[in-house]
C-alpha positions as CSV (number, residue, x, y, z in Angstrom):
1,X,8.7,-9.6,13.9
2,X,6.0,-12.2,14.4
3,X,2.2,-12.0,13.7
4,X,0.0,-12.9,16.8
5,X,-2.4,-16.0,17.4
6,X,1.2,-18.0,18.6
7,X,2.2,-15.8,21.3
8,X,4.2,-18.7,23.4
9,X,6.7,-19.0,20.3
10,X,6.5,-15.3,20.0
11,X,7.7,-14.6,23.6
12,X,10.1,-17.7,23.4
13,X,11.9,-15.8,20.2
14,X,12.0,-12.4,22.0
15,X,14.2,-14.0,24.6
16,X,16.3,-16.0,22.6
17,X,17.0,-12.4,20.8
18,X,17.5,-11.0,24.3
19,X,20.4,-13.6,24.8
20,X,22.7,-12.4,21.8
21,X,22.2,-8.8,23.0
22,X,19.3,-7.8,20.9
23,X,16.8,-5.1,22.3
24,X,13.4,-6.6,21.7
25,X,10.7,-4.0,22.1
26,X,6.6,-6.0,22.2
27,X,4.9,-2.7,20.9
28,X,2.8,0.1,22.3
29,X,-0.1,-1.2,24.3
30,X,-3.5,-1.1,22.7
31,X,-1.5,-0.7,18.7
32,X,-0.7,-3.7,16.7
33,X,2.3,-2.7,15.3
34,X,1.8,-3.5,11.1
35,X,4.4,-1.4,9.7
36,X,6.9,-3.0,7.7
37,X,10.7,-1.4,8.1
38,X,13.7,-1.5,8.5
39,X,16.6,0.8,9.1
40,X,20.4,0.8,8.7
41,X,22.1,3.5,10.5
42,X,25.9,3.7,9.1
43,X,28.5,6.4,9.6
44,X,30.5,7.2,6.3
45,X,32.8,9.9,5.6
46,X,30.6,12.6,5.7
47,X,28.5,11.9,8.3
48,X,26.0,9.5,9.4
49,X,23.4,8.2,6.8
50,X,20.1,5.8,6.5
51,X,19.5,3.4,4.8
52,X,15.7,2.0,4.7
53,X,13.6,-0.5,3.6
54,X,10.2,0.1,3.5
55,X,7.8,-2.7,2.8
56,X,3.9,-4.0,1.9
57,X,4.3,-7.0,3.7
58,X,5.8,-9.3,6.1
59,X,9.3,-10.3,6.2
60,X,8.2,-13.9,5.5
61,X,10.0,-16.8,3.4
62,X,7.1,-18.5,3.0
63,X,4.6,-15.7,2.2
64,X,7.1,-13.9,-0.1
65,X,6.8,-16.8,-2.9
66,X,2.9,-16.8,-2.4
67,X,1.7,-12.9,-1.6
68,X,2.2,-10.1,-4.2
69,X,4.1,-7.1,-2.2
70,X,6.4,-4.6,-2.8
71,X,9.6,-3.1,-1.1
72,X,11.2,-0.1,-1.2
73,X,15.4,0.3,-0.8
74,X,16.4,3.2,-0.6
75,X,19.3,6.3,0.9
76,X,16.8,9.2,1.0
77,X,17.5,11.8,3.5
78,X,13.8,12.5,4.4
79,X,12.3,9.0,4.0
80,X,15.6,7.7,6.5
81,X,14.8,10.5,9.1
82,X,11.0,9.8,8.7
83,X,11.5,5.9,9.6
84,X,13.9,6.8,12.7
85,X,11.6,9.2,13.9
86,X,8.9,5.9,13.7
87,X,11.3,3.5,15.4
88,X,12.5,6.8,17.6
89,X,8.3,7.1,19.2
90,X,7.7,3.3,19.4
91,X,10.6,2.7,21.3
92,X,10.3,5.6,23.8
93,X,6.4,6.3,23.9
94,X,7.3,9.7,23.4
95,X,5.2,12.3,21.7
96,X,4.7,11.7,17.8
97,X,7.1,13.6,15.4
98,X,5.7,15.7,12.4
99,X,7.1,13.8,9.3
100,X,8.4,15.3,5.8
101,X,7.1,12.3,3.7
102,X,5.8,9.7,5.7
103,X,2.0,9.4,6.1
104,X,2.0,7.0,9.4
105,X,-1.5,5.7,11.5
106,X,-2.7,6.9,13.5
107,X,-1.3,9.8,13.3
108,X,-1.7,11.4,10.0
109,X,-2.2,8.6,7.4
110,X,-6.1,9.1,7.6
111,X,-6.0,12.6,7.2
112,X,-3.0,12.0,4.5
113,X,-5.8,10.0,2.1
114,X,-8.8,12.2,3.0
115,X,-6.7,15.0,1.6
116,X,-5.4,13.4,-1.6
117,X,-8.5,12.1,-2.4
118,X,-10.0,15.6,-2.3
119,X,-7.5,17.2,-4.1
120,X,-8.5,15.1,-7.1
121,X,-12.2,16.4,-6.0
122,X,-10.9,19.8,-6.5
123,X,-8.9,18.9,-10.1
124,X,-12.5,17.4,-11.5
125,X,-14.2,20.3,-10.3
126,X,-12.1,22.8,-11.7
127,X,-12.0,20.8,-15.2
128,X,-7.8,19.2,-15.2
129,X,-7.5,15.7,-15.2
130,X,-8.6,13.3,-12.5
131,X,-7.8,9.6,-11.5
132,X,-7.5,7.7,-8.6
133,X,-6.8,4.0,-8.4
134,X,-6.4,2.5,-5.1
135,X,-5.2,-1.6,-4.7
136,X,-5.4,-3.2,-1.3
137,X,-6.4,-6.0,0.5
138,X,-9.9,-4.3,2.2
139,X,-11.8,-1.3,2.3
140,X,-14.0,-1.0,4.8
141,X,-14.1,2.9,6.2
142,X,-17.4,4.8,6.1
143,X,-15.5,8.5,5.7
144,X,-13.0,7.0,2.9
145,X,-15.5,5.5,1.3
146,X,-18.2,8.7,1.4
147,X,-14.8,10.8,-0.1
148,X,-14.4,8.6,-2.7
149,X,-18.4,8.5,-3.5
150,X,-18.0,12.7,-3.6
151,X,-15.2,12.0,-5.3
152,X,-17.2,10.4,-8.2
153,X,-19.8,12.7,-8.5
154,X,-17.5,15.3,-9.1
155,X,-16.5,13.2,-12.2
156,X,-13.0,11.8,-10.8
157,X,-12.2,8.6,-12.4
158,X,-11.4,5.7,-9.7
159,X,-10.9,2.4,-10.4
160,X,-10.0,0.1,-7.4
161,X,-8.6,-3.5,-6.7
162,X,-9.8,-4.9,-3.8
163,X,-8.8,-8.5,-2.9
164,X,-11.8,-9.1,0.2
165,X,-14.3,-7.2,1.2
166,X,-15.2,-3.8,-0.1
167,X,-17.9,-1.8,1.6
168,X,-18.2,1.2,-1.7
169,X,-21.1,0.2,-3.9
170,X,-20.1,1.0,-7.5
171,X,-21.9,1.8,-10.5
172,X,-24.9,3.6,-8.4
173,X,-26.5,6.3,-10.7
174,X,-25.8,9.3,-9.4
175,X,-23.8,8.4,-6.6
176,X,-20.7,5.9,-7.8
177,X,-21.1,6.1,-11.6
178,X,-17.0,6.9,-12.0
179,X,-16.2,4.0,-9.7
180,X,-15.4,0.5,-10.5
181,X,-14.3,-2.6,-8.0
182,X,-12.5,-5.9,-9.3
183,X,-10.9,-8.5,-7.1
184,X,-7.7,-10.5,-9.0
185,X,-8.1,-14.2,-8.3
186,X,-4.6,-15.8,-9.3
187,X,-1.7,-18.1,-8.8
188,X,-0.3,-15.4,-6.1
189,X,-2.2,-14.3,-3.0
190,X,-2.6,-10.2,-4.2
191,X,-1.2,-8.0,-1.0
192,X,0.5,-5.2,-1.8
193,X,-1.2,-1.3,-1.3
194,X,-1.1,1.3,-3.6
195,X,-2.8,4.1,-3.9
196,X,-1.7,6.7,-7.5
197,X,-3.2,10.0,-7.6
198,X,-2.9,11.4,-11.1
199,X,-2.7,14.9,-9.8
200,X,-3.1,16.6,-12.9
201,X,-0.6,15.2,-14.7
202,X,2.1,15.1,-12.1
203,X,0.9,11.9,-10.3
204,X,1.6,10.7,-7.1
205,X,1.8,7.0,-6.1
206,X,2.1,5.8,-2.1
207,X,2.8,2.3,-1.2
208,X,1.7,1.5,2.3
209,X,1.5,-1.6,4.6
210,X,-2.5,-0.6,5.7
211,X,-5.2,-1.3,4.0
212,X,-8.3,1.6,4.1
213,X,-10.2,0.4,7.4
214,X,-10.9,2.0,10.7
215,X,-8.6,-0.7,12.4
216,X,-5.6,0.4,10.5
217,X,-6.1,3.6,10.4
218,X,-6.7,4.2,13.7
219,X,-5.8,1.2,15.7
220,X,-2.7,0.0,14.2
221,X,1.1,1.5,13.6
222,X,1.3,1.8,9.6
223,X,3.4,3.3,7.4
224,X,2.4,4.7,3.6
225,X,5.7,6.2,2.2
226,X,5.6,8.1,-1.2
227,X,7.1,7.0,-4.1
228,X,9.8,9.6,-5.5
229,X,12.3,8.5,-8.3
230,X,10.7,8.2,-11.3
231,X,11.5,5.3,-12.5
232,X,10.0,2.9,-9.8
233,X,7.0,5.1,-9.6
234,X,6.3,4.9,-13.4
235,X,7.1,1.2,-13.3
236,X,4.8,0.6,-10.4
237,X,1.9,2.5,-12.5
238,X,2.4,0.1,-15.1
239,X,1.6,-2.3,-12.8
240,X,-1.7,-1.2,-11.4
241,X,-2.7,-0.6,-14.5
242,X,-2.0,-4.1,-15.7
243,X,-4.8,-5.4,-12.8
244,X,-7.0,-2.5,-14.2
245,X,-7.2,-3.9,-17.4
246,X,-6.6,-7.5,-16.6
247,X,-9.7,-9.7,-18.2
248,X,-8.5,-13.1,-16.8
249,X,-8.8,-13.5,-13.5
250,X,-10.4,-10.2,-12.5
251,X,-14.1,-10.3,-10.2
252,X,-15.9,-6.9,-11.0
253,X,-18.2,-6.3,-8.4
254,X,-21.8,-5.1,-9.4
255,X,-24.6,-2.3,-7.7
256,X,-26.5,-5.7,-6.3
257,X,-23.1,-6.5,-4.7
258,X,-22.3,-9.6,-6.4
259,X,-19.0,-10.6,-8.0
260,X,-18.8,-11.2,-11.9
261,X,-15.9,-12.8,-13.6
262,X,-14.9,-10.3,-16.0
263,X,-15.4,-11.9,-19.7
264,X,-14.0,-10.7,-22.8
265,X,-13.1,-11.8,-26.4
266,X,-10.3,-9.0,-26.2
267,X,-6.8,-10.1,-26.4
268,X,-6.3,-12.3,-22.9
269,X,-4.5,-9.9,-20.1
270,X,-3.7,-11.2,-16.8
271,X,-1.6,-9.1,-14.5
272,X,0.2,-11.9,-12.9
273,X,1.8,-14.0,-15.5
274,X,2.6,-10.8,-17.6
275,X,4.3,-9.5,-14.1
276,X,6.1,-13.3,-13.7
277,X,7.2,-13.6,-17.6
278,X,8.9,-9.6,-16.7
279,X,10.2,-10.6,-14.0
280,X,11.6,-14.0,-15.2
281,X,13.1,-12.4,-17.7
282,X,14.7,-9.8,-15.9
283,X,16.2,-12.4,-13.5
284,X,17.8,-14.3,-16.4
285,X,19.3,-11.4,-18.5
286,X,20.5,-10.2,-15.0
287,X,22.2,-13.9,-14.3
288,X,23.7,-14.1,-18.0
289,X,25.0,-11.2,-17.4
């Protein structure tokens, strides 16, 4: 529930929660526990469903109105059993459960991107449609980053949003021609992670509260949950594509590794007002309605 660095609060919080009843667990030792969820078990007629919210970021008031982040509501069977069976191994220590859609670290999450990346490898190769674009806050992972470089030479097309630091070099002959990197500089603090696979025309978009570096993969507890109904995931590629092709306040980084403000005389696009005015509007028709 609570970041570290204020750990007196922290434990001061935990037993006020203990008072009312609530059973506060402080993690698995050695993990920092990143995952974002929530689960709602309720019995109905027919039996006992979940309910589950899965999430980019923090429960926060204060970073929700700065950070852009994305949550997921939903009653899916497999996503709901997934999430207890995450809640089910951090609260017992037991052994971890094999998941049905769930990618979790660090587990299988690793493995999980290795593997998509590569099947895109295998769709370039073999001449079908290719695309990967990945948006995140770091990437900083010597085997991602070598996937996404073999990636490349095998002609898939990745474009990347990476708010901090980004150890892939695009732009190298030879090596990262297919790849560009772009940093979005705005009003909002850009958080969320999501990675689409086109996957031959039947494209595949994860959300996921880890970012692609060794300490989340491997040294935290994250979740990257798949995207299913069509209509949020085709929404949610519109967006990604809106920071692709944004010329306002994207940084593209260059093979000499310094950042260039990406100029145009195009018509003006920037991701985060046209995302604002959407959802603005969307508010107010929902309101007058």
């Amino acid at each position: 529930m609570r970041a570290r660095f204020d750990e007196e609060q922290n434990v001061q919080l935990a037993e006020r929660l203990q008072r009312y009843g609530i059973h506060v667990i402080y993690g698995v030792v050695g993990y920092k526990t990143h995952a974002k969820m929530i689960l709602v078990a309720r019995r109905e007629s027919n039996g006992l469903r979940y309910y589950v919210h899965l999430g980019t970021g923090n429960y926060h008031p204060k970073t929700s109105k700065i950070y852009t982040d994305y949550g997921l509501l939903s009653a899916d069977k497999e996503l709901g059993e997934d999430v207890y069976r995450v809640f089910l191994q951090l609260s017992s220590m037991g052994k971890a459960s094999k998941m049905e859609s769930i990618l979790y670290a660090p587990f299988t999450l690793h493995k999980g991107m290795i593997r998509l990346i590569r099947t895109e490898k295998e769709h370039a190769e073999q001449g079908r449609s290719a695309h990967i674009i990945a948006k995140m806050n770091a990437l900083y992972d010597e085997e991602l980053v070598n996937e996404l470089y073999a990636a490349s030479q095998a002609g898939v097309k990745i474009d990347l949003i990476v708010r901090g630091v980004c150890q892939l070099i695009p732009g190298i002959p030879g090596l990262s021609d297919n790849i560009s990197v772009r940093s979005i500089v705005g009003r909002f603090l850009e958080h969320h992670r999501v990675f689409y696979f086109e996957n031959d025309g039947n494209p595949q978009v994860y959300c996921s509260s880890a970012d692609w570096m060794m300490r989340n993969m491997f040294h935290r507890v994250e979740v990257c949950f798949p995207i299913k109904n069509k209509k949020i995931r085709d929404r949610i590629i519109e967006d990604i594509n809106l920071y692709v092709n944004d010329n306002t306040e994207a940084w593209l980084l260059q093979p000499n590794g310094e950042y260039q403000k990406r100029i145009t005389e195009e018509i003006k696009i920037c991701a985060q007002e046209i995302l604002l005015e959407t959802l603005s509007a969307t508010q107010t028709a929902s309101t007058s309605n």
